[in-house]
C-alpha positions in Angstrom: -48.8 33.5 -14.4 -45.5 32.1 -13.1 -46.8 28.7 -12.6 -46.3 27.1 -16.2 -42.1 28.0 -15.9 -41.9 25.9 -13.0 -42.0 22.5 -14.8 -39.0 23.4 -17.1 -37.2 25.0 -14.1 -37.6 21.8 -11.8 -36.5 19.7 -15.4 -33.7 21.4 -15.8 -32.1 21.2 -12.1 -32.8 17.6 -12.5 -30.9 17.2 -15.5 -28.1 19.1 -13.4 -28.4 17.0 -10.6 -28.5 13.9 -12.8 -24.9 14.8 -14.6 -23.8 15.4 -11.4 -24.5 12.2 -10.0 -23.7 10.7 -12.9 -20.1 12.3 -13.2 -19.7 11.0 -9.6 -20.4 7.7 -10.5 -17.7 7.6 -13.1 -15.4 9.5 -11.2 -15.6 7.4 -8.5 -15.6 3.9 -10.9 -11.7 5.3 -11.8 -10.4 4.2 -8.6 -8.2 1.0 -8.8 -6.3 -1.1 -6.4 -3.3 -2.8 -6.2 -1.8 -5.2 -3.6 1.9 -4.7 -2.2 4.3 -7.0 0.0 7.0 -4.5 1.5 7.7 -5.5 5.2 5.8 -4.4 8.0 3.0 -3.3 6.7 2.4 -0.2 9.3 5.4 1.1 7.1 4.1 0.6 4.0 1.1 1.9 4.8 2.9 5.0 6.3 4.9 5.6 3.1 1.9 5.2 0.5 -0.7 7.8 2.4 2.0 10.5 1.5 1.8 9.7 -2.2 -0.7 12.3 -4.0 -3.7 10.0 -5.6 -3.7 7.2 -3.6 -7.0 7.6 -1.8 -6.3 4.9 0.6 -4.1 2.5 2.2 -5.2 -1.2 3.8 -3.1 -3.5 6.1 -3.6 -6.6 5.2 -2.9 -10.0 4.2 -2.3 -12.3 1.4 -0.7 -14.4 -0.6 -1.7 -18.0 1.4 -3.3 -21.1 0.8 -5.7 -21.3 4.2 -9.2 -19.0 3.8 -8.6 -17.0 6.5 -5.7 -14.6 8.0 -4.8 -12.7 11.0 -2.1 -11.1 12.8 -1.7 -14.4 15.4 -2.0 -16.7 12.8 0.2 -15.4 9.8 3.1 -14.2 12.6 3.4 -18.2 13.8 4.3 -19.0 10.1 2.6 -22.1 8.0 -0.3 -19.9 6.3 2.1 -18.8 3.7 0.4 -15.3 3.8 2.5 -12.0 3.4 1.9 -8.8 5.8 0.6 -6.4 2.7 -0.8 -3.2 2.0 -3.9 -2.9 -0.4 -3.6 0.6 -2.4 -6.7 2.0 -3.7 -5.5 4.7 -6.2 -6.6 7.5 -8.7 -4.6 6.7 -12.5 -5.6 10.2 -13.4 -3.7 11.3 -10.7 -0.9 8.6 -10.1 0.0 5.9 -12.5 0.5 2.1 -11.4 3.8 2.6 -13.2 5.0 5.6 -10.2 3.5 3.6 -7.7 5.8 0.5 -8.7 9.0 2.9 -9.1 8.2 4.3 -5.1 7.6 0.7 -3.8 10.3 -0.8 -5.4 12.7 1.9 -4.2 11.2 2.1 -0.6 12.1 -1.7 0.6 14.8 -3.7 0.2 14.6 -6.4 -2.7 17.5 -7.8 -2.4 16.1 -9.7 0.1 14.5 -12.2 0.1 14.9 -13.4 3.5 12.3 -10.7 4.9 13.1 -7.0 5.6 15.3 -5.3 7.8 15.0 -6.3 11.2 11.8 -8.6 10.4 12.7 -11.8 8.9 10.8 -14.6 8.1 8.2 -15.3 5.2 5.2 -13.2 6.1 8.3 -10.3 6.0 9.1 -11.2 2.2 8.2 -8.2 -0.9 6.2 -9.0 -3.5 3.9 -7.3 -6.0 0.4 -9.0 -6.7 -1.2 -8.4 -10.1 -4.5 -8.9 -11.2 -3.9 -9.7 -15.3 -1.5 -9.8 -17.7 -0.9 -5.9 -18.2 -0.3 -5.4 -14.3 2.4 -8.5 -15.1 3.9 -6.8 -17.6 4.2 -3.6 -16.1 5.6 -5.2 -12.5 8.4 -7.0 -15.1 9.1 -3.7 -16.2 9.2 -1.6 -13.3 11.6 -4.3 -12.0 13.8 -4.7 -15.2 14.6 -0.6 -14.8 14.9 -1.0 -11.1 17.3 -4.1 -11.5 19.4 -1.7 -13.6 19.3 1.5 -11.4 20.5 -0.5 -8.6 23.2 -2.7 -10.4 21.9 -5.6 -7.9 19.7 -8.5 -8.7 16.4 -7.7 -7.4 14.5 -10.7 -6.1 11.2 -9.1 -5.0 8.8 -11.9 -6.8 5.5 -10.9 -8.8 2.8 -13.1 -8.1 -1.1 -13.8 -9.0 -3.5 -12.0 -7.1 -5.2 -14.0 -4.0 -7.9 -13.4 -1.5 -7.2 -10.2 0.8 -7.5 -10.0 4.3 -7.8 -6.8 6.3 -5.8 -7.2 9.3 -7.3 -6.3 12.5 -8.5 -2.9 13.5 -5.6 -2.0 15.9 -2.8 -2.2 13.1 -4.6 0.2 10.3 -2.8 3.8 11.0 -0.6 2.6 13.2 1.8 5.2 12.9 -0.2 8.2 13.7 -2.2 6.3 17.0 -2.6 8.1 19.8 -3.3 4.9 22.4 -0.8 4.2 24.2 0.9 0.9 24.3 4.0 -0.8 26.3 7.6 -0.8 24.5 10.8 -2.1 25.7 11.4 1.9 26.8 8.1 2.4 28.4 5.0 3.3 27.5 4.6 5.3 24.6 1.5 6.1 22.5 1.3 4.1 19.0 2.9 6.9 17.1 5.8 7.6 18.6 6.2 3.5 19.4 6.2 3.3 15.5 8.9 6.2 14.9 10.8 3.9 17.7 10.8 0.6 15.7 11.2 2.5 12.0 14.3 3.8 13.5 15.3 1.0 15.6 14.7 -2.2 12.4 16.9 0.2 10.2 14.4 0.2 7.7 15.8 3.8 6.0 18.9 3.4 7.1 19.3 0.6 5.2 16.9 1.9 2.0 18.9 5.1 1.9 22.3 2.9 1.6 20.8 1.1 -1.4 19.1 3.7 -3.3 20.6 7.0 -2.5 18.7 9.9 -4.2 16.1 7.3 -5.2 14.5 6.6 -1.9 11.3 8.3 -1.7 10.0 7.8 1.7 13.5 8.3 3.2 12.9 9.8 6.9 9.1 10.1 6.7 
């Protein structure tokens, strides 16, 4: 007697388990990325994978004219590549507008010689869009930024190009446990990054600019 309910049970789980799937799906499609120029990338990507809806954080590279990147190559200069993070984010959760205010407020740019104690092109900000609302936004974000600072801000905003993930040994840098060499022995990755945060004067020099503002201040 109990065998005819079963069809409309098993129906309705797979209507459940379709929706679910489904919702998934769409959840999951949400997600956008955005690609950022702020210095050492190690930092950047230490900073950003604090930041509540951003799912991820890539070191990377971009911004050249050759069709491939890597640390060797963009560190000798001539590729015209910058070191970069690639944020994969949640809008329901953070807004591409916040994560221009942080970035913006989290470097130097006034500079546009490089950053802190890293100089040289690959060094220089930038913010990559991807169309002309990402544009308009970066102009904006930097137009209120120009004005909380009092300082012309020279951090360009440039056309999206081809990313490069840089090489396995630089992603999370800053919590590594293997230990490397420094100039005061060795230390593992982690506390060899605290080192050179401290040492390049990278929030030393972000707190004297933006005060209050700085977000990432002594992370």
């Amino acid at each position: 007697m109990c065998a005819p309910s079963v069809k409309p049970v098993l129906l309705a789980l797979a209507i459940v388990v379709g929706l679910f799937v489904q919702g998934t799906k769409v959840h999951a499609g949400k997600l956008e990325t955005t690609v950022l120029a702020g210095g050492c990338f190690w930092c950047v990507e230490s900073d950003f994978e604090s930041v509540k809806g951003i799912t991820k954080v890539v070191s990377g590279y971009s911004g050249g004219s050759s069709a491939d990147a890597s640390y060797k190559k963009v560190s000798k200069g001539g590729t015209g590549h910058y070191e970069v993070v690639q944020i994969t984010y949640n809008p329901s959760k953070v807004s591409y507008d916040e994560i221009l205010r942080l970035f913006l407020r989290s470097v130097d740019p006034t500079d546009a010689g490089g950053q802190f104690c890293d100089r040289g092109n690959s060094y220089r900000t930038a913010i990559f869009v991807s169309n002309d609302a990402e544009r308009a936004a970066a102009e904006a974000a930097i137009a209120t930024a120009q004005a909380d600072l009092g300082r012309k801000i020279v951090t360009p905003i440039k056309a999206s190009t081809p990313f490069y993930k840089a090489e396995d040994y630089h992603q999370d840098y800053y919590k590594g446990k293997k230990i490397v060499v420094t100039r005061r022995g060795p230390k593992s990755q982690a506390s060899a990054y605290k080192y050179y945060r401290a040492a390049c004067g990278r929030d030393a020099r972000v707190q004297a600019l933006w005060g209050d503002m700085a977000p990432f201040v002594g992370h």
